[in-house]
Structure formats: C-alpha cells, structure tokens
N, C-alpha and C positions, 0 to 999 in steps of 0.2 A: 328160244330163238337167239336171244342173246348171248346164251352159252358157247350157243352152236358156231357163232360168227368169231368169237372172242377166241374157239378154241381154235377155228380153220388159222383165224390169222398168227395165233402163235404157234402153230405146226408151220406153216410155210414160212413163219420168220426163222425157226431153229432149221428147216430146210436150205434157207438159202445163208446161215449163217453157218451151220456146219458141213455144208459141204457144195464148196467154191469148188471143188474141183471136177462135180459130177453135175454140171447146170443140167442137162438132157433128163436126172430126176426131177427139178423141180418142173421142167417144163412139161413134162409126159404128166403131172401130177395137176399142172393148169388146165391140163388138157382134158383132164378126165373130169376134175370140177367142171369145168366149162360146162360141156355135153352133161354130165348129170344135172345140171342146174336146169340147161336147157329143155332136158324131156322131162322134167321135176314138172315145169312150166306148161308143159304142149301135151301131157300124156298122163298126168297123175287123175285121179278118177274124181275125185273131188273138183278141181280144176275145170277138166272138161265136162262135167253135168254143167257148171255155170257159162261156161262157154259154149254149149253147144243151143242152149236156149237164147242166147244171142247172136252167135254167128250166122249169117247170109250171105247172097253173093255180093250184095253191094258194101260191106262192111270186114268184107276179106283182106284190105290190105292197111287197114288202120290195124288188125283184128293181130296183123303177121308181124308189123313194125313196130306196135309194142311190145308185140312179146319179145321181138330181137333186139331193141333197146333196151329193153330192162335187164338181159342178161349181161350186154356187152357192157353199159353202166355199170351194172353192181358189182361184176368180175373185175372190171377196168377199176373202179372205185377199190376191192379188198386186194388187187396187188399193189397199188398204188399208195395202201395205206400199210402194206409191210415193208415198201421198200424206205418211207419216210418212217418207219420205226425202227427197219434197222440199221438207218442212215443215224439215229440217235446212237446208237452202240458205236458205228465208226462210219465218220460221213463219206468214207471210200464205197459203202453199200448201195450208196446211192447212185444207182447204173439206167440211165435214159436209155440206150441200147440194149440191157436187160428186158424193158418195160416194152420197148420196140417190138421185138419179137415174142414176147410173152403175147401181145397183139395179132401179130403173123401167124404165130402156131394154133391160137385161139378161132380166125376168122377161118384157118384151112379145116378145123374142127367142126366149128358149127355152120358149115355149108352143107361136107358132109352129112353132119345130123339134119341138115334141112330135104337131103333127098331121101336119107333113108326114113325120115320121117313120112316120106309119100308111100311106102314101102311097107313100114312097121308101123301103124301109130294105135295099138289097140290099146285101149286104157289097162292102167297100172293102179290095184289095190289102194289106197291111201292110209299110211298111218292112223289108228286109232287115236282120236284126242284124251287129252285128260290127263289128271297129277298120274291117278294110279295105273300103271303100263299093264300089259296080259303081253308078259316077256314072247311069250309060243307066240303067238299074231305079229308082234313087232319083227320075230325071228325070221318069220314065213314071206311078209311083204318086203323086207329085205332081201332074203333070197330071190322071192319073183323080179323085183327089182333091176336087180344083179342080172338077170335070165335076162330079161328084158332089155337089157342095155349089153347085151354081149357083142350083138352088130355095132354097134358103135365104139366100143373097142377096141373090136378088130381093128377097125378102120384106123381108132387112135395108134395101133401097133404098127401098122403101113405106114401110117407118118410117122414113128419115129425111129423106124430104120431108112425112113428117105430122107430123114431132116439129121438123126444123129449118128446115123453108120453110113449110110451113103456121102453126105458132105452136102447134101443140098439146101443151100439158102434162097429162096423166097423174096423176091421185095417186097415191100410194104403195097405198091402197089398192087401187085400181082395177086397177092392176097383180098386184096379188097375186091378186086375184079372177080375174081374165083367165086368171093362170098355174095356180090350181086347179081352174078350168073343163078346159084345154088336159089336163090332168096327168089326173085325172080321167077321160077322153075316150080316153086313152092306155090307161089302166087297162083302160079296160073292155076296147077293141078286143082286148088282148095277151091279158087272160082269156077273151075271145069264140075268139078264134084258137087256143088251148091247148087250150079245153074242147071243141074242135071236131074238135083233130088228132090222130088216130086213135095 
C-alpha cells in the first residue's frame, strides 16, 4: 500500500513537472483517480460485504459522508503533498489556483460518480490478498474493473472536452453546489432503497 501511494505521488509529481504545458493531463488524470478511488470505496466486493451488514435507513447518511470525506481528504491530502514536493524542486510549483481547480474538476467528477452510482453499483471482484500474486486473477479483476468504471469515464471524457476544449470554467462555488445536489440525490435513493427492503 505504501508502494502504491509513494508511486501515485511521484507519477503526478514527474506529471506536473514535466509537462507545464499540458495541465488538462494532469487534471483528466485527477480525475480518473478521483472516481477509481471513489467506486474502489462504494463497489469493490470486499468493501460492500462489510457494509452491507451494517448499512440501514437510519445510518445512510453518516454511511455516504464518510465514504465522501475520505475520498475528498485523501485526494485532497496526495495533491497537496505533490505540489509541496514539487515546490522543493522549484518553489514556482507551488500553484494555490493549480490545487483550486484540481478541487473543481474533482467535485464535478464525484457527483457524477454519485448518480451513476444509483445506476451502476453492482459489486466488483476484489484483488486476491497475499505476498504470492495468481498474475491470471489479478489480470482478470483488472480488466472487469476497467469494464466496470467505463460509465464513469465516459463521463470523465464529457468534462474534459467541456473544461479543456470548450473553455469552460466552473467556480469553485458552482462545483460545490453541483456536488451537494449529486450527494444529496444519492441520500435520498440509498434511504428510498433501505426503507423499502424488507
């Protein structure tokens, strides 16, 4: 796990250090962490066995605004810790209106993931544990994975011909409101769905 974290952040620090000139990768590439992280959280099979023995209708929205804080935290937290590392390289790196909208593009993402999640949420295979891998199985949940997150995608690919080819900027507001709408929306359906199932 440590690997895994250690490698994201110096992939998006050689991201945003080599190439200033094409921000709209790094941010399509936030984008898609973001949402994998997201349904990682809300759909992986392991996950929901434990959740689904505790979730109810009276416990649905503690149930929904953890799982969206800990994403928005830990995303928030691993860009926050590449732009102070690669503020150590040259402290021009260090871009508060980079981090801005790295936020913006991230809350129009996971709002989306929060409706198609009313849509799509059938559980996702979970990685096999352990030192020794069975490469084929690791292959396979990969691939389904991948299947599985193509509606979100998509969607990642509609925002970034509307945010980097079309010219449209977002305010920070505007995002936030979008993402309380979505969150919201999510609420209801999972309390709709609980209060319904016998």
């Amino acid at each position: 796990m440590i690997g895994l974290l250690v490698g994201l952040i110096m992939l998006f620090i050689f991201a945003y250090i080599m190439m200033p000139n094409w921000p709209f990768i790094f941010f399509t590439a936030a984008m898609v962490f973001t949402s994998t992280l997201y349904f990682f959280i809300m759909v992986d099979e392991a996950f929901l066995k434990n959740d689904n023995k505790r979730l109810n209708k009276n416990n649905v929205l503690d149930y929904i605004i953890s799982k969206n804080l800990f994403v928005i935290i830990f995303s928030s937290s691993l860009f926050g810790i590449v732009m102070i590392l690669s503020s150590a390289v040259n402290s021009n790196y260090f871009d508060s209106e980079f981090l801005t909208y790295i936020l913006i593009y991230n809350l129009f993402t996971l709002g989306a993931d929060k409706i198609i999640f009313i849509f799509h949420n059938n559980p996702v295979k979970s990685y096999a544990s352990g030192v020794e891998r069975d490469i084929q199985n690791d292959i396979d949940s990969g691939v389904k994975k991948f299947i599985d997150q193509i509606p979100s995608l998509i969607i990642i690919g509609i925002f970034a011909i509307l945010f980097f080819v079309m010219g449209y900027q977002p305010s920070i507001y505007f995002s936030f409101y979008y993402y309380i709408i979505c969150l919201i929306t999510l609420i209801y359906f999972l309390s709709k769905k609980k209060s319904t199932k016998k």
